[in-house]
GUNUDREN-874404 format. One line per 8 residues: number of its first residue (from 0); their letters; for each residue x, y, z of N, C-alpha, C. Coordinates in Angstrom, 2 decimals. Layout:
NUM = A = X,Y,Z,X,Y,Z,X,Y,Z  ...
END
This chain:
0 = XXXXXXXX = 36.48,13.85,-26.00,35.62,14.67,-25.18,34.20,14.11,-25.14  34.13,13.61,-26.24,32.16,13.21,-26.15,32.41,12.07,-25.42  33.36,11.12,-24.90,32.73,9.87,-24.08,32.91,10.56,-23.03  33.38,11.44,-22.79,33.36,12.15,-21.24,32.40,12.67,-20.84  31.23,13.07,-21.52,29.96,13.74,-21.38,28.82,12.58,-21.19  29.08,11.42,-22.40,28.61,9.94,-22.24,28.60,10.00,-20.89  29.56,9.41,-20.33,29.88,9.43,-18.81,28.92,9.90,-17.36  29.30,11.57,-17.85,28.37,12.69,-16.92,27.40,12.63,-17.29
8 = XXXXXXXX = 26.56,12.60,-18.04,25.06,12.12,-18.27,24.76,10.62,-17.87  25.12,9.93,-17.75,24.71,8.48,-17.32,24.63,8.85,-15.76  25.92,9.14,-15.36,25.89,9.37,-14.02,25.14,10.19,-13.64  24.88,11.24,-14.03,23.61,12.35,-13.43,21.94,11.49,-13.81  21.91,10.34,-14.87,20.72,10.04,-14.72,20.74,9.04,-13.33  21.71,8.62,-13.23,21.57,7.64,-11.98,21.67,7.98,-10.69  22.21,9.60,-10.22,22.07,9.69,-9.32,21.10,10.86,-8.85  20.34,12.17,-10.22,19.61,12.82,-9.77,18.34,12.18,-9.48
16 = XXXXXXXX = 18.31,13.85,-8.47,16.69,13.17,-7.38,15.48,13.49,-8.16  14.98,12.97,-8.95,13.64,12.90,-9.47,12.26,12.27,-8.62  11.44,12.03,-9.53,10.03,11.38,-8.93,10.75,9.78,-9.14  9.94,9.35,-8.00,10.03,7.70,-7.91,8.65,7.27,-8.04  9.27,6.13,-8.36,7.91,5.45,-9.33,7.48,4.25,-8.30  8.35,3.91,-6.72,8.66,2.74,-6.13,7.12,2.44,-5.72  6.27,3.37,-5.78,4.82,3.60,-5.28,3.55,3.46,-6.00  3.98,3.59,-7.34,3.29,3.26,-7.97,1.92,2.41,-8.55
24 = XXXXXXXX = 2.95,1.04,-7.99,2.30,-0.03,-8.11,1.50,-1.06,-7.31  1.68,0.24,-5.76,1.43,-0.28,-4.45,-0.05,-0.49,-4.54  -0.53,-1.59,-3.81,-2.00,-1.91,-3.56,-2.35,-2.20,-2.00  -3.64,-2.09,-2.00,-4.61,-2.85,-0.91,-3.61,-1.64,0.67  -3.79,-0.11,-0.09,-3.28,1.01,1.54,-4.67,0.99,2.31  -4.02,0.94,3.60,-4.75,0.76,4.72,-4.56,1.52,5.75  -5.05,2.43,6.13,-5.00,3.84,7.04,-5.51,3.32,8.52  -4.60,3.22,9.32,-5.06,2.69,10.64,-5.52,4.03,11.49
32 = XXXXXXXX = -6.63,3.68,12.21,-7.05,4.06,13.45,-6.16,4.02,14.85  -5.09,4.40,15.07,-4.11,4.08,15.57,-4.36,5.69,17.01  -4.00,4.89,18.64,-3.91,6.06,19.63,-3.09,7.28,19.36  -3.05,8.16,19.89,-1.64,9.51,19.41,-0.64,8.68,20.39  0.45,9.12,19.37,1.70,8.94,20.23,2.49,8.87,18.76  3.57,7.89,19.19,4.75,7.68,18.54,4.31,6.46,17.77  3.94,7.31,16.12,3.51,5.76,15.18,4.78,4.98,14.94  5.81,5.71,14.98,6.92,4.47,14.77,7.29,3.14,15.75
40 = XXXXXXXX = 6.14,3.04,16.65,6.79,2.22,17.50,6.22,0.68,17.59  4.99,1.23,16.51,3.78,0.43,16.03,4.52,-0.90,15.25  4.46,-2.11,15.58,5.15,-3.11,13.98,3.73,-3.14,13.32  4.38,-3.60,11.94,3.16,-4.44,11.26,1.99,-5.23,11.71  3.30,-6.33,12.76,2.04,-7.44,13.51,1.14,-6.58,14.51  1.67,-5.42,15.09,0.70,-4.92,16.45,-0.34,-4.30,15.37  -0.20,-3.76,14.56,-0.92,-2.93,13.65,-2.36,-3.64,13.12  -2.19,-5.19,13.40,-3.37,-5.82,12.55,-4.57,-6.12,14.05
48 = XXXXXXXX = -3.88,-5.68,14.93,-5.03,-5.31,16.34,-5.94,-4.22,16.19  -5.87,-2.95,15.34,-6.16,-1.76,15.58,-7.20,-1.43,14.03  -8.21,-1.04,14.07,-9.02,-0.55,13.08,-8.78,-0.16,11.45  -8.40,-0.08,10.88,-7.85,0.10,9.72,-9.26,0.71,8.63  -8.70,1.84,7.41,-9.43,2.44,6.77,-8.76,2.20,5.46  -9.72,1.61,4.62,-8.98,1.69,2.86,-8.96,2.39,2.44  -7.72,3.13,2.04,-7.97,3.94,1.10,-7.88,3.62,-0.48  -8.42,4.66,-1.71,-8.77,4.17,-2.65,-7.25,3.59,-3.32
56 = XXXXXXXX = -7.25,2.75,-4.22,-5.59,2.57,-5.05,-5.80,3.20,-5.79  -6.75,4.05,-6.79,-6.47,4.92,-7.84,-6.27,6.13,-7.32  -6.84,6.39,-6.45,-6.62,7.82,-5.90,-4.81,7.81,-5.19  -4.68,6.50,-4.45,-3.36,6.36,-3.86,-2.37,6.85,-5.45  -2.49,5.30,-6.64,-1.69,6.02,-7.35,-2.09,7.41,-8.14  -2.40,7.82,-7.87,-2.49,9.50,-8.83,-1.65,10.14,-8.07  -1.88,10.44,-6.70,-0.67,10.46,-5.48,0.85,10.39,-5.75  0.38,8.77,-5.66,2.44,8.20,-5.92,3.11,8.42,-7.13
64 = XXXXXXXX = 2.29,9.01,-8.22,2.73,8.80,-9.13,3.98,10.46,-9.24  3.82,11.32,-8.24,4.24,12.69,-8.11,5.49,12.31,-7.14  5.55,11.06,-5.98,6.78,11.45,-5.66,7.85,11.71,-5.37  9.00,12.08,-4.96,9.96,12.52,-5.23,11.05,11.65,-3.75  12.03,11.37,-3.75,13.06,11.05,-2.42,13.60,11.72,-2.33  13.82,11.94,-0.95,14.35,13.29,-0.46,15.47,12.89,-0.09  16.61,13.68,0.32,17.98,13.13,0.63,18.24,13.34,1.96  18.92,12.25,2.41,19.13,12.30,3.84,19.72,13.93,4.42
72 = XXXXXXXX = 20.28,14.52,3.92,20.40,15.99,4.05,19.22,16.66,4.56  18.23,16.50,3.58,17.17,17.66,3.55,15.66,17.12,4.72  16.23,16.12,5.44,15.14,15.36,6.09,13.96,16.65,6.78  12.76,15.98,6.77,11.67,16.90,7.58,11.46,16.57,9.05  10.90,17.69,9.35,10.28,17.68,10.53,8.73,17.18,11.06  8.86,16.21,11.89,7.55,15.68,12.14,7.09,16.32,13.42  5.91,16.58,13.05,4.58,17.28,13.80,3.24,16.26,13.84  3.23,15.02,14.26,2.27,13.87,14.18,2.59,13.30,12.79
80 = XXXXXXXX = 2.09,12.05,12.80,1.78,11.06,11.80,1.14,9.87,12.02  0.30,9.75,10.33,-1.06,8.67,10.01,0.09,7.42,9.99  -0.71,6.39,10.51,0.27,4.84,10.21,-0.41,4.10,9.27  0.09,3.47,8.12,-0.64,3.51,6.51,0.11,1.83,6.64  -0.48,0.97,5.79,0.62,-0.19,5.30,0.28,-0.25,3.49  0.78,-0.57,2.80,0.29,-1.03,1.39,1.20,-2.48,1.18  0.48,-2.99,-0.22,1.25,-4.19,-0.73,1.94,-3.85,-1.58  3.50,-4.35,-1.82,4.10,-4.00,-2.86,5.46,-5.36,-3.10
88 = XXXXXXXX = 5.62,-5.73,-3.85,6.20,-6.63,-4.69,6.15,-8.19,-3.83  4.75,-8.14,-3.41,3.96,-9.14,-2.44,4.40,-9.00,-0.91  5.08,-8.09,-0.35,5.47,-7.34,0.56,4.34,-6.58,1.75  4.31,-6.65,2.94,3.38,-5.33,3.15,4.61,-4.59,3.72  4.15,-3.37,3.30,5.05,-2.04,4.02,4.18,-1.36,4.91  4.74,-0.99,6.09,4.78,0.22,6.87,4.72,1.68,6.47  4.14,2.40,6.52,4.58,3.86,5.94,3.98,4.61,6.89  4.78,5.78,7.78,4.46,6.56,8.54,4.33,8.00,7.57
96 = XXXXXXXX = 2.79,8.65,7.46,2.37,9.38,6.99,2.49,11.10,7.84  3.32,12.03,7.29,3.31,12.82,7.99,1.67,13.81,7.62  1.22,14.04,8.99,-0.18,15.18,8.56,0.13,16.17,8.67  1.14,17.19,8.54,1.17,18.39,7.87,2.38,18.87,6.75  3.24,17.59,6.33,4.13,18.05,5.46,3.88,17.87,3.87  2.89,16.69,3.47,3.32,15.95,2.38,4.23,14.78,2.38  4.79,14.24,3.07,5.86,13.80,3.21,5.65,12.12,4.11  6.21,11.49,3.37,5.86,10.21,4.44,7.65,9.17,4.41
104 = XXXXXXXX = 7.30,7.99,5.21,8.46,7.77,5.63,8.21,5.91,5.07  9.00,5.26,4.49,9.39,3.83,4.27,9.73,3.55,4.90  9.65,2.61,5.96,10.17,1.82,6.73,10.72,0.51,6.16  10.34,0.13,5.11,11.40,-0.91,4.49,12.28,-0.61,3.95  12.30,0.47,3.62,13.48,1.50,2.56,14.33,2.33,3.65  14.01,3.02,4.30,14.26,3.71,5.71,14.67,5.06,4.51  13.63,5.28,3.77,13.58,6.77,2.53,12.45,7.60,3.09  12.66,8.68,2.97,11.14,9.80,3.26,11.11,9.84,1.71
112 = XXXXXXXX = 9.77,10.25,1.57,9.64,10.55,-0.25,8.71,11.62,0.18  8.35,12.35,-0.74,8.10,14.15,-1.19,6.82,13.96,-1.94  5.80,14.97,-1.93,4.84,15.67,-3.09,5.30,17.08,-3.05  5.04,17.07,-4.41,4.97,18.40,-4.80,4.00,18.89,-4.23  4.27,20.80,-3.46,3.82,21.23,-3.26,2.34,21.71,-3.62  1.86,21.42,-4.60,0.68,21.67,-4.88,0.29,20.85,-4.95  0.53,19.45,-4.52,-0.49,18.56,-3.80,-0.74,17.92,-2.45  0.14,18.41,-1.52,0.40,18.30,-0.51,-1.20,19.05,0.32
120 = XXXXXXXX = -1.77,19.88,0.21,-3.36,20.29,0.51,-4.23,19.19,0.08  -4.27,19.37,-0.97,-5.05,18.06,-1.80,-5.12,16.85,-0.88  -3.76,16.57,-0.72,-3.46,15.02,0.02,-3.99,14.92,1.44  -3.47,15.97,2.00,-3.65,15.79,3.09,-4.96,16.00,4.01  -5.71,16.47,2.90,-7.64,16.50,2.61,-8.09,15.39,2.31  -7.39,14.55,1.36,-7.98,13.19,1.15,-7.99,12.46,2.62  -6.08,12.24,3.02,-6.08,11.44,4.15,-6.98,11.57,5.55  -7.35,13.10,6.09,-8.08,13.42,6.51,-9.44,13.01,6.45
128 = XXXXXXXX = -9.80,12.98,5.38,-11.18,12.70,5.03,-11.59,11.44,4.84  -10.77,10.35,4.69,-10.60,8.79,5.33,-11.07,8.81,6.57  -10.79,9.65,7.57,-11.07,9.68,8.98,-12.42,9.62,9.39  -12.49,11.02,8.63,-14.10,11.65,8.86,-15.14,10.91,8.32  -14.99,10.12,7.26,-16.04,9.48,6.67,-16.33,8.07,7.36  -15.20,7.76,7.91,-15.33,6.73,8.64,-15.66,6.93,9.85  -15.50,7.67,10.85,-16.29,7.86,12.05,-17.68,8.42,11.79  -18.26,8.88,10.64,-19.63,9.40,10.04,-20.41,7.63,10.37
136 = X = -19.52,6.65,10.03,-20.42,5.51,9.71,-20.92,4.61,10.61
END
């Protein structure tokens, strides 16, 4: 009986949905100035035409460090989104930022990942406020 539990615990560590860490280590995010419309239609290369805003990496990871992949089941609903790139395992990624869920989208992964609800205000005050400080200047 106990290697059978061996078993179900290995497997539940490998397949429950926890926080991901894939974000962590991401550097050099860049918040584009991008027209309204459809950010997914944006590539990388059109993306390096259009204005871009840094945002901080410590503040990014304090962020990533909360969150979570969501399962293709439970997908969200988009109501606009920020177009973001970061560096990650010498990589740049794409990431379509949703502005009212918490919630953003990998385009190299083709994963949405999650904040916890009680930082999803927080966040979406920071990303916001990338905006504002930059049209202030």
């Amino acid at each position: 009986m106990k290697p059978f539990f061996i078993i179900v615990a290995i497997w539940l560590s490998q397949t429950a949905q926890g926080q991901d860490t894939t974000f962590r280590s991401a550097e050099n995010w860049r918040l584009y100035d991008i027209p309204a419309g459809n950010a997914f239609k944006y590539s990388i290369e059109t993306l390096r035409n259009f204005q871009y805003y840094i945002l901080d990496s410590d503040s990014m990871r304090r962020y990533m460090a909360f969150l979570s992949v969501l399962s293709p089941e439970s997908l969200p609903r988009w109501m606009g989104a920020y177009v973001a790139t970061c560096e990650l395992d010498g990589a740049i990624r794409k990431i379509e930022i949703s502005v009212y869920g918490g919630f953003f989208y990998d385009e190299t992964t083709k994963r949405h990942f999650q904040l916890p609800e009680k930082l999803i205000d927080p966040w979406q005050t920071y990303v916001q406020h990338r905006f504002i400080i930059n049209e202030n200047q």
